[in-house]
ROLO-920586 format. One line per 8 residues: number of its first residue (from 1); their letters; for each residue x, y, z of N, C-alpha, C, O, CB. Coordinates in Angstrom, 2 decimals, always signed. Glycine has a CB too. Layout:
! ROLO-920586
NUM = A = X,Y,Z,X,Y,Z,X,Y,Z,X,Y,Z,X,Y,Z | ...
END
This chain:
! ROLO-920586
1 = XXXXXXXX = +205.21,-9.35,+45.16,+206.27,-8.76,+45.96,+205.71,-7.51,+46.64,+205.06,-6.69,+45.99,+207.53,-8.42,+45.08 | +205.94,-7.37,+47.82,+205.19,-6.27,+48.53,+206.24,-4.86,+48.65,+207.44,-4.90,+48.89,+204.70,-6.90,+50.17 | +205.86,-4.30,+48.53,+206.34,-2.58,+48.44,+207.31,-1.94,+49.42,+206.93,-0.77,+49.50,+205.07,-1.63,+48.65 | +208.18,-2.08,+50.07,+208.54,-1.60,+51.18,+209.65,-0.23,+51.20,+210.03,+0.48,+52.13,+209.03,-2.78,+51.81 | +209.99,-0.24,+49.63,+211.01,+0.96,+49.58,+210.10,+2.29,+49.84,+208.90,+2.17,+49.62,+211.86,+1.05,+47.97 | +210.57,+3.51,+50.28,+210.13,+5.07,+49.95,+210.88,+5.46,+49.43,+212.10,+5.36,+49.59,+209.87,+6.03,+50.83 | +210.17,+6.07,+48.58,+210.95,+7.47,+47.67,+210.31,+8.77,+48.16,+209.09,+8.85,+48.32,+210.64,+7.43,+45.78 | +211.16,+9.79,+48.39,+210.87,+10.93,+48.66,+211.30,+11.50,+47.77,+212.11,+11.00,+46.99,+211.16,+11.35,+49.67
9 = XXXXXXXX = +210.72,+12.97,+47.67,+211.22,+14.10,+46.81,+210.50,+15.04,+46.80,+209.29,+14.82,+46.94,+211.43,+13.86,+45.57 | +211.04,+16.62,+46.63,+210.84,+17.66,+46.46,+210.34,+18.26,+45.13,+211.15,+18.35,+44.21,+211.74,+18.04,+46.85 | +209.24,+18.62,+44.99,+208.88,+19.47,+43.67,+208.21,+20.38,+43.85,+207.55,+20.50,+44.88,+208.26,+18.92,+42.69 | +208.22,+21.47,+42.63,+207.00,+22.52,+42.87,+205.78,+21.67,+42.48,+205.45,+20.93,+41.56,+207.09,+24.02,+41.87 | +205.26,+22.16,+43.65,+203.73,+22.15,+44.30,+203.12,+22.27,+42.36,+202.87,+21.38,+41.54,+203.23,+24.05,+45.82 | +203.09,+23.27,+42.31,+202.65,+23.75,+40.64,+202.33,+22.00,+39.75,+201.53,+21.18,+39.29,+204.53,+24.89,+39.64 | +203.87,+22.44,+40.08,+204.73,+21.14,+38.77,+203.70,+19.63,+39.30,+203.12,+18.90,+38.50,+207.31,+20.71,+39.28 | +203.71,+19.47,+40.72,+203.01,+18.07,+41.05,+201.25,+18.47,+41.15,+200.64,+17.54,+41.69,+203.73,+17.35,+42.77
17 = XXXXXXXX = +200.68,+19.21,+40.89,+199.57,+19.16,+40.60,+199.18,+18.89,+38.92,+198.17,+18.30,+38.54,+199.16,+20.29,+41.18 | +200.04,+19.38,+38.18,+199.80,+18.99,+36.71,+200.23,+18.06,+36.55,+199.76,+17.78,+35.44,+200.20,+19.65,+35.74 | +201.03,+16.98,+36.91,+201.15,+15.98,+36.64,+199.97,+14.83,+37.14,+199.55,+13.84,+36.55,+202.33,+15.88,+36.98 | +199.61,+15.44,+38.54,+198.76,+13.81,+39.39,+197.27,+14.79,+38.22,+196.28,+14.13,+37.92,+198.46,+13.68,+42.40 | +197.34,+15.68,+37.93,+196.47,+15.43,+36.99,+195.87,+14.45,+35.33,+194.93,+13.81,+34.86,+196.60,+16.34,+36.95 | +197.42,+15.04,+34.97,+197.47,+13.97,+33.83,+197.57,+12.43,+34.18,+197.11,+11.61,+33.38,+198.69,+14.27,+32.97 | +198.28,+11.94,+35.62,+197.77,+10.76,+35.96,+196.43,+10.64,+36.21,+196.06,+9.57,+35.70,+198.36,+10.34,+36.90 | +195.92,+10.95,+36.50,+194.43,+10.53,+37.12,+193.56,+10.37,+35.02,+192.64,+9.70,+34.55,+193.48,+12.51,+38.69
25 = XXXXXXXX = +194.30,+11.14,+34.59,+193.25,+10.90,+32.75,+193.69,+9.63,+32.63,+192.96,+8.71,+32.27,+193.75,+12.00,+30.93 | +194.79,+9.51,+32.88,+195.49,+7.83,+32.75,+195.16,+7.33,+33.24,+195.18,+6.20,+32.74,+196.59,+7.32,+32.95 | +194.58,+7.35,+34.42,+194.25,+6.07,+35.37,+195.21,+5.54,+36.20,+195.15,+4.46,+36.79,+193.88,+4.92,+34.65 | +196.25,+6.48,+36.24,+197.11,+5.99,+37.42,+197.20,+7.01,+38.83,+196.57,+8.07,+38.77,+198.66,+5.81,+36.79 | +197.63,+6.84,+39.54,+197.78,+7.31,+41.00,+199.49,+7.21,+41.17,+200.24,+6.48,+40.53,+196.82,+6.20,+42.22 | +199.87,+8.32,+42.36,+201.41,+8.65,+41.67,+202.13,+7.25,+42.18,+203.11,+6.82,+41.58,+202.35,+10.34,+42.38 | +201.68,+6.71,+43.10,+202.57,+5.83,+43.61,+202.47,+4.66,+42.21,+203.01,+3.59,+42.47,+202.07,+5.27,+45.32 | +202.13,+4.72,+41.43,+201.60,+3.53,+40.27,+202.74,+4.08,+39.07,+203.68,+3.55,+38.48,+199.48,+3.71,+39.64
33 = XXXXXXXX = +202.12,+5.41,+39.05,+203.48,+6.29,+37.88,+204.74,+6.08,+38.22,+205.57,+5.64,+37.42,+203.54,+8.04,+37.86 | +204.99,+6.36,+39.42,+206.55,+6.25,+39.98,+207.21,+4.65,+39.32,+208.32,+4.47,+38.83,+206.51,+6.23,+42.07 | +206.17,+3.67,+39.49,+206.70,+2.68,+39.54,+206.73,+2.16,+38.16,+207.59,+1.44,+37.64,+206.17,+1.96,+40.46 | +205.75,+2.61,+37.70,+205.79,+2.76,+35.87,+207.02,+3.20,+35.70,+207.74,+2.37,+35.13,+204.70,+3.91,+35.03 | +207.61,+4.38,+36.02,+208.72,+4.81,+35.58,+210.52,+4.14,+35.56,+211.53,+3.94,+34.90,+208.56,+5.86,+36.22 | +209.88,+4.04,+36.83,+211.10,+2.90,+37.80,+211.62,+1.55,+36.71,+212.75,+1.28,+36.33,+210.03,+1.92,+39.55 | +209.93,+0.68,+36.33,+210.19,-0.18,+35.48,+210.67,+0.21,+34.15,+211.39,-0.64,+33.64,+209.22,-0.84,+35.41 | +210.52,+0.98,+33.64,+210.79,+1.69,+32.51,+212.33,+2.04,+32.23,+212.98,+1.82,+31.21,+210.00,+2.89,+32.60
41 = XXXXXXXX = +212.65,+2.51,+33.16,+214.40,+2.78,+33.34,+215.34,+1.26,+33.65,+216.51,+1.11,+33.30,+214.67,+3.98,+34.96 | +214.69,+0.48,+34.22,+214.93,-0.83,+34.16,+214.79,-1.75,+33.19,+215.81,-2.43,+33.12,+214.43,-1.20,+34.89 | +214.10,-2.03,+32.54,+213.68,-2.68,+31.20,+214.33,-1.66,+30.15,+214.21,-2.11,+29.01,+211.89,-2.84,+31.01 | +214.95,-0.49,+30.17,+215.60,+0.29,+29.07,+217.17,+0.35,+29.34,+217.99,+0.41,+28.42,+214.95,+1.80,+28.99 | +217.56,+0.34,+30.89,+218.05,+0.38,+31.16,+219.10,+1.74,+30.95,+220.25,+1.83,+30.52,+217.97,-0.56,+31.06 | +218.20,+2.67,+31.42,+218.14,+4.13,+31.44,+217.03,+4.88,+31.38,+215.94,+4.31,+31.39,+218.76,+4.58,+30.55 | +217.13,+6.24,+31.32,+215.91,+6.66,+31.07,+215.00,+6.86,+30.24,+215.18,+7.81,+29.48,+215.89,+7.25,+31.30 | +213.95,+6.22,+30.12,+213.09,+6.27,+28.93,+212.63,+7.22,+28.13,+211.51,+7.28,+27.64,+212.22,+5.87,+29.15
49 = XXXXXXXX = +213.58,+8.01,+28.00,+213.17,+9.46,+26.99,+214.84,+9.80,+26.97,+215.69,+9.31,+27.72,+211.87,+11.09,+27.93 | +215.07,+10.87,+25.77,+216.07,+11.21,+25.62,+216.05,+12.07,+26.41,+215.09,+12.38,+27.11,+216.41,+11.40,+24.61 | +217.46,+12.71,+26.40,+217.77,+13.50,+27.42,+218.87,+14.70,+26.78,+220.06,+14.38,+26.74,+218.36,+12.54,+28.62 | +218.45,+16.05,+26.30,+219.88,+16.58,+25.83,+219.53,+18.25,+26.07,+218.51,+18.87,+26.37,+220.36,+16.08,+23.93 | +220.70,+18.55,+25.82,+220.98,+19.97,+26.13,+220.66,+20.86,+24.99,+221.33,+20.78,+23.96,+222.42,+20.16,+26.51 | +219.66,+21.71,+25.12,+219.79,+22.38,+23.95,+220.66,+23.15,+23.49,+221.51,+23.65,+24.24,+219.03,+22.90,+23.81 | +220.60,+23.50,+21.69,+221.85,+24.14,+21.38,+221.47,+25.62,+21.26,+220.30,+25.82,+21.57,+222.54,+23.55,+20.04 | +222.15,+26.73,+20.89,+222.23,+27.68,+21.16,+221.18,+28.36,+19.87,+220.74,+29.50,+20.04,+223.67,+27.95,+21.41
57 = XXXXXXXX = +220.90,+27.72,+18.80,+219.93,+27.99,+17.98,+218.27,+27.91,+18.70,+217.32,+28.69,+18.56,+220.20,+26.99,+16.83 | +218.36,+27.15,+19.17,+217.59,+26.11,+19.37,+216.64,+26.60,+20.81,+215.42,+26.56,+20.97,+218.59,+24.72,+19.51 | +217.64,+27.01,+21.66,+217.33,+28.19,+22.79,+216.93,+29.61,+22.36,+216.46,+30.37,+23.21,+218.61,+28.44,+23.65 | +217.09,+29.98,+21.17,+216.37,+31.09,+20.33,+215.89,+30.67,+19.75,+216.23,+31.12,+18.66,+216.80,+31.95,+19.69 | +214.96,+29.76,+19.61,+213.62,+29.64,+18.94,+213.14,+29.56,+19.94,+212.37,+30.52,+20.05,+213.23,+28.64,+18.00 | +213.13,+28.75,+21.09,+211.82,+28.69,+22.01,+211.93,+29.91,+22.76,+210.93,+30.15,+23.43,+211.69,+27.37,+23.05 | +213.14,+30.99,+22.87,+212.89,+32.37,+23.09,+211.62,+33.15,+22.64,+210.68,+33.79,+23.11,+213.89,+32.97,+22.55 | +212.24,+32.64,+21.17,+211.01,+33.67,+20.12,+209.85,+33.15,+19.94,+208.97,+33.78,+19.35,+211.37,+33.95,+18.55
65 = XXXXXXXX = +209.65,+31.82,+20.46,+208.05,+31.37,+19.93,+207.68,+31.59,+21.63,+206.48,+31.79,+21.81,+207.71,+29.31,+19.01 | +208.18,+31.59,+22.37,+207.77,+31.84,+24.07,+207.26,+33.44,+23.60,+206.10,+33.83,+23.73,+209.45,+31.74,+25.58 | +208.17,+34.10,+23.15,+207.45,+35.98,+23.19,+206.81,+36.03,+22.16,+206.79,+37.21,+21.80,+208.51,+37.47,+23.09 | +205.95,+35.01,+21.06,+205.44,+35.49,+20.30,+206.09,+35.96,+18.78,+205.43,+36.52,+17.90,+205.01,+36.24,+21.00 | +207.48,+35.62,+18.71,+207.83,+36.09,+17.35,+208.35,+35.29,+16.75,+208.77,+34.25,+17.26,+208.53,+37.08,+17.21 | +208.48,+35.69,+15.15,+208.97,+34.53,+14.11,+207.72,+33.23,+13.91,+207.81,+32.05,+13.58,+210.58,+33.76,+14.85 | +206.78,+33.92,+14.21,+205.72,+31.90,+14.43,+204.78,+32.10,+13.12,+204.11,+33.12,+12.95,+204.11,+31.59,+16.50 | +204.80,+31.01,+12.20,+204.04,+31.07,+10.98,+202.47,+30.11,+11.48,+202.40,+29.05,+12.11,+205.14,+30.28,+9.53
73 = XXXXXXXX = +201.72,+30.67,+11.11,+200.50,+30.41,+11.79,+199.86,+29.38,+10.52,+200.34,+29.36,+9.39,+199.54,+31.98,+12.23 | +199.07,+28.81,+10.81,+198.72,+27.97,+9.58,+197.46,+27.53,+10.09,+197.37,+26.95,+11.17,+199.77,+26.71,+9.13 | +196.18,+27.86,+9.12,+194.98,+26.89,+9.49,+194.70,+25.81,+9.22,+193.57,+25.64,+9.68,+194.07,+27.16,+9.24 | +195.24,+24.44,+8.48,+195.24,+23.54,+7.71,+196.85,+22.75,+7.91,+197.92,+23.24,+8.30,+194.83,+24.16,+6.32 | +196.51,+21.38,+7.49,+197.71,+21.03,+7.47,+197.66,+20.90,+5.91,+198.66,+21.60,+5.75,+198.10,+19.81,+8.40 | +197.49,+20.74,+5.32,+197.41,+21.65,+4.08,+198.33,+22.32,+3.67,+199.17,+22.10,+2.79,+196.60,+22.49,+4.13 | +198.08,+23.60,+4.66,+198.39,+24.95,+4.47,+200.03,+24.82,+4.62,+200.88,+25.16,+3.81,+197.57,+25.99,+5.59 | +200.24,+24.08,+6.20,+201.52,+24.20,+6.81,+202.54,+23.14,+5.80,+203.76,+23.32,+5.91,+201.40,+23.72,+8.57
81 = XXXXXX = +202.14,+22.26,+5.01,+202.52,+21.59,+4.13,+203.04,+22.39,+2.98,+204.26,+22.51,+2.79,+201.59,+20.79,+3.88 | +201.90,+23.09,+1.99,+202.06,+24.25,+1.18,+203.35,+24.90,+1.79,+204.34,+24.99,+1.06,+200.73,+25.22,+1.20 | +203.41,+25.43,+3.30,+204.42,+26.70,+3.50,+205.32,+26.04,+3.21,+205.66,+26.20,+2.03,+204.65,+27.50,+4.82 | +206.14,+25.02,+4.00,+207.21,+23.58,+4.06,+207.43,+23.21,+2.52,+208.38,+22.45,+2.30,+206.40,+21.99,+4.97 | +206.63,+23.65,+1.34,+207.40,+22.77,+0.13,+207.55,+21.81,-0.42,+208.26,+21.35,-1.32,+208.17,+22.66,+0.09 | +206.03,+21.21,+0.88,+205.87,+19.45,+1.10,+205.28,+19.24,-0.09,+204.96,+18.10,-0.43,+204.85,+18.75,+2.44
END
């Protein structure tokens, strides 16, 4: 079947250089991803990842691990096991 739809869209410049990067480790090219994706939402029949709002805890943690605080450092998984009680 030959290709004839366009998709357009707007992104930061930023945002679409890190991605056609991580495509290219993959081996895909964006017009290949897009369509990866496309099939993906089709065969799931939605979007293939969850999708949710964070909660208000939850937005203060990635506050505090974004500035550096509250973060238990661990050299080992071992270690991070030991802290956890595992």
């Amino acid at each position: 079947m030959s290709k004839t739809a366009m998709v357009r869209a707007r992104v930061q410049p930023e945002l679409k250089e890190r991605a056609e990067q991580i495509f290219e480790r993959l081996g895909l090219n964006t017009t290949q991803a897009i369509t990866l994706f496309y099939r993906q939402v089709e065969l799931r029949d939605g979007l293939p990842f969850d999708v949710a709002i964070p909660t208000a805890t939850t937005k203060r943690t990635f506050e505090a691990t974004d500035a550096g605080r509250d973060l238990i450092v661990c050299e080992s998984a071992e270690e991070m096991f030991k802290a956890l009680g595992i």
